[in-house]
C-alpha positions as CSV (number, residue, x, y, z in Angstrom):
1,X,24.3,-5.4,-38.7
2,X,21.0,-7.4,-38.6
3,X,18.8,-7.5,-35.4
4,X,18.4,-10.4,-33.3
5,X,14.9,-12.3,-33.5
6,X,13.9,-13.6,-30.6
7,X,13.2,-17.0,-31.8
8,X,11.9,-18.4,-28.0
9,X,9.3,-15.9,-28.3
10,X,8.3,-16.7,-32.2
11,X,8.0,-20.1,-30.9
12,X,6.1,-19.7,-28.2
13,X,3.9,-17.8,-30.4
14,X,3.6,-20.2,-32.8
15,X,3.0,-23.2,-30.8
16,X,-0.3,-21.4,-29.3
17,X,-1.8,-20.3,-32.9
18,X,-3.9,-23.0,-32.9
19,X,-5.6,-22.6,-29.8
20,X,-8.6,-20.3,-28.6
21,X,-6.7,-17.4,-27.1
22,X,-8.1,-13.3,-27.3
23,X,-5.7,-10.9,-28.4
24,X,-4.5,-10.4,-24.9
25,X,-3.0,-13.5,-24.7
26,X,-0.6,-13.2,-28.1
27,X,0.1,-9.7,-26.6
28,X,1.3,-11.3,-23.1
29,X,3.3,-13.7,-25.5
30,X,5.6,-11.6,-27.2
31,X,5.5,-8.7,-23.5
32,X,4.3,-9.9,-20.2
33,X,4.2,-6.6,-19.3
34,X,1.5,-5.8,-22.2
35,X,-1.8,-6.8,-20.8
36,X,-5.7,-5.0,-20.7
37,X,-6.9,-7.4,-18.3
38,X,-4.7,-6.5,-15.0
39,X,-1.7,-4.2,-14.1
40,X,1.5,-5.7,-13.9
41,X,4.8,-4.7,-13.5
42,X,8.4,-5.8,-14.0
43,X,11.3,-5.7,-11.3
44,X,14.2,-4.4,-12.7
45,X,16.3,-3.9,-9.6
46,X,16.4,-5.1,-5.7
47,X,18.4,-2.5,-4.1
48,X,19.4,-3.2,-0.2
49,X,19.1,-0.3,1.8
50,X,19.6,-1.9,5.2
51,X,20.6,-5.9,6.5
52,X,16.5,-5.9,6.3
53,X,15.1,-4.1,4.2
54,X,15.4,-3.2,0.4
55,X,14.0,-1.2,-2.4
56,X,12.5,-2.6,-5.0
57,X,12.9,-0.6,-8.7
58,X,9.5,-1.2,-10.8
59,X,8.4,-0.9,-14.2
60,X,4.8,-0.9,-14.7
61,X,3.6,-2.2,-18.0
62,X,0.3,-1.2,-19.9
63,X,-2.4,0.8,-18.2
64,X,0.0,2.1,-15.1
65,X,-0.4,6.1,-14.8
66,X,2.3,8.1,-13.6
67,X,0.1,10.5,-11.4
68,X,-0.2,9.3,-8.0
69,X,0.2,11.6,-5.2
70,X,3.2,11.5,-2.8
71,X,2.5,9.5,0.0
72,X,-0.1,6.7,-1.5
73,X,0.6,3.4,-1.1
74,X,0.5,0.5,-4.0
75,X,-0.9,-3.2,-3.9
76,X,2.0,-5.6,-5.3
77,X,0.9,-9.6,-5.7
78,X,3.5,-12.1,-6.1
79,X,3.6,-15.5,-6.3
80,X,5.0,-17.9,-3.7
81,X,4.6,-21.0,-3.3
82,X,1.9,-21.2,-6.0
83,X,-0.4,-19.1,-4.2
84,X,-0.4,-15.4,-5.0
85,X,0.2,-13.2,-2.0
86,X,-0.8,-9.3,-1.7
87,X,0.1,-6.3,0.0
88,X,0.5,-3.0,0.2
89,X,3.2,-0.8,0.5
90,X,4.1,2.9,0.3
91,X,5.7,4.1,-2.9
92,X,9.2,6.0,-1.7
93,X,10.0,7.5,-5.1
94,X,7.9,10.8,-6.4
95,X,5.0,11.0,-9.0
96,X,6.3,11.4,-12.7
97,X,9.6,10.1,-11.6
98,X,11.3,9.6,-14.7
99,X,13.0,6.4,-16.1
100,X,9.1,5.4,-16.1
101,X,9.9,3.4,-12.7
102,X,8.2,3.7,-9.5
103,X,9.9,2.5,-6.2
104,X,8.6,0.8,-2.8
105,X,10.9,0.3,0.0
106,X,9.8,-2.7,2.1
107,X,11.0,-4.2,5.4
108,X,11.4,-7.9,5.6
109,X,8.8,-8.8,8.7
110,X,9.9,-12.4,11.1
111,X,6.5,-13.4,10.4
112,X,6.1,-11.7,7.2
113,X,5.8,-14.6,4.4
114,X,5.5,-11.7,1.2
115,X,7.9,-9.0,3.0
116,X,10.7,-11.6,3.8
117,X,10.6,-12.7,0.1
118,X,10.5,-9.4,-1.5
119,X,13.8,-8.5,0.4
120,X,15.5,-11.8,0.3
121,X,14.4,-13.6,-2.3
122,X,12.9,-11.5,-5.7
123,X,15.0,-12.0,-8.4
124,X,15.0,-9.3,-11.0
125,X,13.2,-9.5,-14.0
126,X,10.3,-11.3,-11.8
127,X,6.7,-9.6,-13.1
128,X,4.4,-8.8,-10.2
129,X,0.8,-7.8,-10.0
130,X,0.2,-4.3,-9.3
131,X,-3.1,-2.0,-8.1
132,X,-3.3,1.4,-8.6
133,X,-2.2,3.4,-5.7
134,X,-4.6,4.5,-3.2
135,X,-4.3,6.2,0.3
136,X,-5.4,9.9,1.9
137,X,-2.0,10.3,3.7
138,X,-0.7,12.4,1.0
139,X,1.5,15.8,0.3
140,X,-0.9,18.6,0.2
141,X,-0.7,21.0,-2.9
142,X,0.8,23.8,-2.5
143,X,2.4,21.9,0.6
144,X,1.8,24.1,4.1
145,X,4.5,26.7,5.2
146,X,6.1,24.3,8.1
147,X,5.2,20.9,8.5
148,X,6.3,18.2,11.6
149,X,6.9,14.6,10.0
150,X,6.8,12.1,13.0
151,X,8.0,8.6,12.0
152,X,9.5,5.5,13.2
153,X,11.1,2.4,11.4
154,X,9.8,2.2,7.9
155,X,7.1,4.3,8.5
156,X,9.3,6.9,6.9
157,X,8.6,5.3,3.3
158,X,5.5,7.6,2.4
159,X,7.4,10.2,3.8
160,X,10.3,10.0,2.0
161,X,8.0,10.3,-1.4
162,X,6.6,13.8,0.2
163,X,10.5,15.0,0.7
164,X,12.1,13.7,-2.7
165,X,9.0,15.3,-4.2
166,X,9.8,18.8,-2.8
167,X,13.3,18.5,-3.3
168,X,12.6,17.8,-6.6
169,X,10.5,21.0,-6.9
170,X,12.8,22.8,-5.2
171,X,10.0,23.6,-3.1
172,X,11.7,22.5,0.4
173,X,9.3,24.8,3.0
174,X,9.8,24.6,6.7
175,X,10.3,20.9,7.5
176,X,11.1,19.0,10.9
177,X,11.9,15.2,11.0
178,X,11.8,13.4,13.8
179,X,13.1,9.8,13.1
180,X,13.3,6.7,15.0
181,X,15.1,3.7,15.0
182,X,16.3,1.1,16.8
183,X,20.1,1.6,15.5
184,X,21.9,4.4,13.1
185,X,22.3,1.4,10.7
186,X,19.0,0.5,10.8
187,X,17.6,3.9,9.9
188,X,16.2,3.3,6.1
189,X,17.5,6.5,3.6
190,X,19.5,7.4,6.5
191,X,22.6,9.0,4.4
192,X,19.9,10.5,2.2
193,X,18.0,12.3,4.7
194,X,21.3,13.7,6.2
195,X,21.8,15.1,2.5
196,X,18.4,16.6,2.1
197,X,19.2,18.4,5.5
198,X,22.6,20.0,4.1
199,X,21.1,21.0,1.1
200,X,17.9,22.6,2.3
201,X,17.9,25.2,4.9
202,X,14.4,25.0,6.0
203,X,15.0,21.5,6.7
204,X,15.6,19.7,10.2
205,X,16.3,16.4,10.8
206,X,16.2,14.9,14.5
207,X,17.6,11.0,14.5
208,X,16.4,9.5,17.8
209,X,18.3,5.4,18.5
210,X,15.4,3.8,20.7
211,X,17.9,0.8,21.2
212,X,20.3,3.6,23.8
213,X,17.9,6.2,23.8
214,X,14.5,4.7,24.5
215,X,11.2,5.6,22.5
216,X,10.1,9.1,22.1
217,X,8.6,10.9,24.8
218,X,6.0,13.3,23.1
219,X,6.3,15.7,26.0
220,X,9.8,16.7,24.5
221,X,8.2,17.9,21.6
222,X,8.3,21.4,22.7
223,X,12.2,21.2,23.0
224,X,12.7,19.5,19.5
225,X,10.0,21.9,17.8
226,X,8.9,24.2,20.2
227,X,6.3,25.3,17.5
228,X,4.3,22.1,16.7
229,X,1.2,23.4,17.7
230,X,1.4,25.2,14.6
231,X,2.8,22.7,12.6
232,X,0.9,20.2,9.9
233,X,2.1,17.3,11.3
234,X,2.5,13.3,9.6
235,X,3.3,10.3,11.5
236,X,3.4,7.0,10.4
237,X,5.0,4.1,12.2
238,X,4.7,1.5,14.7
239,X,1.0,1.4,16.5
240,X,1.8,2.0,19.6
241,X,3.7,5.3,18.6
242,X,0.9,6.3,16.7
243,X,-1.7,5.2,19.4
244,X,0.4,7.7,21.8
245,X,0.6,10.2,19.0
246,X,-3.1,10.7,18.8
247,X,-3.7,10.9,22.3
248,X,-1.5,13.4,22.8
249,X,-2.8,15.8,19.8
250,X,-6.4,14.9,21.1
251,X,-5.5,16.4,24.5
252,X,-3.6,19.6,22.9
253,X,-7.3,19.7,20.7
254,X,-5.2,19.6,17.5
255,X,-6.6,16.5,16.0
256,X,-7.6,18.8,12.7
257,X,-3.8,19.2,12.2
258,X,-2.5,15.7,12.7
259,X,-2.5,13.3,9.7
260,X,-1.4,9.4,10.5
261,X,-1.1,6.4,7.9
262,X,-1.2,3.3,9.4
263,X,0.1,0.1,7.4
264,X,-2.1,-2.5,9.1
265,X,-5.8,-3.2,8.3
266,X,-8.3,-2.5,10.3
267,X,-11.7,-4.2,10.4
268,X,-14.5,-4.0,12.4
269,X,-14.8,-0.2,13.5
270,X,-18.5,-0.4,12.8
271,X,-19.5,-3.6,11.4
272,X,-23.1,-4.7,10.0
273,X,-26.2,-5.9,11.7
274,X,-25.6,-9.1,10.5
275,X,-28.2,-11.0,8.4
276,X,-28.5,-14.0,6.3
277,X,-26.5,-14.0,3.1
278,X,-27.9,-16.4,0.1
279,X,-25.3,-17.0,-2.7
280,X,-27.9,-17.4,-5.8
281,X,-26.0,-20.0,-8.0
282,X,-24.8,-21.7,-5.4
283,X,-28.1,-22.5,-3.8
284,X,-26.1,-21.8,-0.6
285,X,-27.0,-19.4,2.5
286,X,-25.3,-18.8,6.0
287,X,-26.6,-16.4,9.0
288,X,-23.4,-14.1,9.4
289,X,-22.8,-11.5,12.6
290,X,-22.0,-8.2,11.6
291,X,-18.4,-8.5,12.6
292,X,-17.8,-11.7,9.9
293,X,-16.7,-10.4,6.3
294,X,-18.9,-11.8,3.4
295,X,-15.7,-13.6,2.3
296,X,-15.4,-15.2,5.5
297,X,-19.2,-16.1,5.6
298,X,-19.0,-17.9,2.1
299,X,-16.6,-19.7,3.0
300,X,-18.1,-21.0,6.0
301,X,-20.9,-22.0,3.8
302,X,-18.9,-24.4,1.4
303,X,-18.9,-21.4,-1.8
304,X,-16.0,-20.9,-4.0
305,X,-15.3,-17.5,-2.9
306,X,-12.3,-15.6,-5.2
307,X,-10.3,-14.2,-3.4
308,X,-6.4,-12.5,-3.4
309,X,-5.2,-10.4,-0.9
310,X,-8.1,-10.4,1.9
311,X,-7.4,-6.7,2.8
312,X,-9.5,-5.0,0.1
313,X,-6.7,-4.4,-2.4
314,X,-6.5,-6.3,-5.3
315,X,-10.5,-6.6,-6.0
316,X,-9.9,-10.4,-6.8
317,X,-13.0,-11.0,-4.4
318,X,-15.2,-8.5,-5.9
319,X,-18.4,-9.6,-7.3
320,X,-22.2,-8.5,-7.5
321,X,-24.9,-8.0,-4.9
322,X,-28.2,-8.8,-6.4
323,X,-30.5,-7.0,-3.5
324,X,-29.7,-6.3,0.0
325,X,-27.0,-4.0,1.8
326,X,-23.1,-4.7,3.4
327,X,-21.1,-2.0,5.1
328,X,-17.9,-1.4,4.4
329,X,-15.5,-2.7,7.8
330,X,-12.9,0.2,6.8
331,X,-14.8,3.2,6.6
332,X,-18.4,2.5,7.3
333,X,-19.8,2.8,4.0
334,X,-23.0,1.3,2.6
335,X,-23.9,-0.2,-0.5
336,X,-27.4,-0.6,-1.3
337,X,-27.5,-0.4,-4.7
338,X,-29.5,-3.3,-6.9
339,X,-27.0,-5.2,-9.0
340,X,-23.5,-3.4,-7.1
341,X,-20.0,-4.7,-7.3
342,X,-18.8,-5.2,-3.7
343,X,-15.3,-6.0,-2.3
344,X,-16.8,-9.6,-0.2
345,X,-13.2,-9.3,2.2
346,X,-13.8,-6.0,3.5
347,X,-17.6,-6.0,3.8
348,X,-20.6,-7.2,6.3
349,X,-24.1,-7.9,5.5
350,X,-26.6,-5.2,6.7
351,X,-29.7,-7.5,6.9
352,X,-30.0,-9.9,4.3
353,X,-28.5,-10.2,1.2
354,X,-28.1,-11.9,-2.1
355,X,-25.1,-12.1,-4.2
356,X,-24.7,-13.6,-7.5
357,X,-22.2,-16.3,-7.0
């Protein structure tokens, strides 16, 4: 039995043999997926998990390492409408996972334009951009003796990376979950987490239904794990929870022991002094404030910024600073270095500056 050719491919292949393309390009023609110049990844499967959300099965192509750490989160950028549009989003299934797949679990946000489509409208077989996964809020190795997970809505997707990992491992220690969710139906990996509980002794799971029971009053926390104080605790969920969730370990002096991942970006902890930025090529220059990112300031000044998913994922917008210093809006770091890459959506000018676009 002979093989099939794939004759659209061959053709497609053909008909660009007489143009100026790199090897890249007759790579990408015959695989998408095979490609030096950016990760990508094919969907293979869209599975729901509740009326709103859904998990998305992904196979990376070339270049994608199979070591990230339970817990990180990974930039995906799709297409819609033309435009490509980036986020991030916590990776649910465990490092090394095999079938050489990698899962996120996303909930589909009423004004989220990416979330939305990624739920209801991602068709398998779709190939999405991918950056390698990042984040601090991570399962410790060995993990700690007993450890307090504190989430709400799908702030329990990093989480459930940490669990499936140990489960995996066989390595379930002393572990308390305290869930909430509007509604029992709403509750992502609901049925799964009640299955981890059975099968692991050391394992507690505590389902809380704000919609009858109202939010979670921390100073029940010494009835649902009278022993949190000497607990390494996660939490990761709406603001406000986590907002109350620091306050209250900051006035129990516990702050070493808390850990929180928070899935919106924050700018503008400590920002810049501000100073005047000079875009060399462009024979352009704009006084910024030390609150304004070097993206935005470009663009005030009429400069063909790049640019992808403004939140200091995807390193479209990177590009080099000739002299001068920006801080980073994140984390407060400085760059000062003579000819640096620098992320422009995520950074302010410290004094002047020039940059090389």
């Amino acid at each position: 039995m002979s093989a099939t050719i794939p004759w659209d491919r061959v053709r497609r292949a053909g008909s660009k043999l007489t143009t100026p393309l790199l090897p890249d390009d007759y790579l990408t023609l015959i695989n998408p997926l095979w490609t030096s110049r950016e990760l990508r990844g094919r969907v293979e499967k869209v599975v729901p998990e509740t009326e709103d959300a859904a998990t998305l099965v992904i196979r990376p192509g070339w270049g994608w390492r199979y070591d990230h750490r339970a817990g990180q989160y990974v930039g995906i950028g799709i297409q819609v409408d033309g435009k490509f549009q980036w986020r991030s989003y916590s990776i649910s299934s465990p490092p090394k996972r095999k079938g050489r797949t990698l899962t996120i679990t996303v909930r589909a946000m009423p004004e989220g334009l990416l979330s939305s489509h990624l739920v209801n409208g991602l068709e398998p077989g779709t190939i999405v951009r991918l950056a390698a996964p990042e984040g601090d809020f991570v399962l410790p190795d060995p993990p700690p003796a007993r450890m307090l997970f504190l989430v709400g809505g799908s702030g329990v997707t990093p989480v459930m990376s940490m669990l499936r990992t140990l489960d995996r491992r066989r390595t379930m220690p002393d572990v308390v979950v305290h869930y909430s969710s509007p509604t029992p139906d709403r509750m992502i990996f609901r049925e799964e987490l009640e299955a981890l509980e059975q099968r692991h002794d050391g394992m507690t799971l505590h389902q809380l239904h704000t919609d009858t029971d109202g939010m979670l009053d921390l100073a029940d926390l010494d009835s649902l794990c009278p022993d949190w104080r000497e607990r390494e605790t996660y939490a990761c969920g709406p603001a406000p929870m986590l907002d109350a969730i620091t306050e209250h370990f900051q006035a129990a002096d516990l702050e070493e022991q808390l850990h929180l991942e928070r899935f919106s970006l924050e700018l503008g902890g400590d920002g810049g002094e501000g100073g005047t930025i000079t875009f060399r090529n462009s024979n352009k220059s704009v006084d910024a404030d030390g609150a304004t990112t070097v993206l935005e300031a470009g663009e005030e000044a009429g400069v063909g910024m790049p640019y992808g998913c403004r939140m200091g994922i995807c390193h479209t917008c990177t590009v080099t600073m000739v002299s001068g210093t920006v801080r980073d809006l994140r984390n407060g770091n400085e760059f000062n270095q003579p000819n640096e890459q620098i992320q422009t959506c995520v950074t302010a000018a410290v004094g002047d500056c020039t940059l090389d676009i």
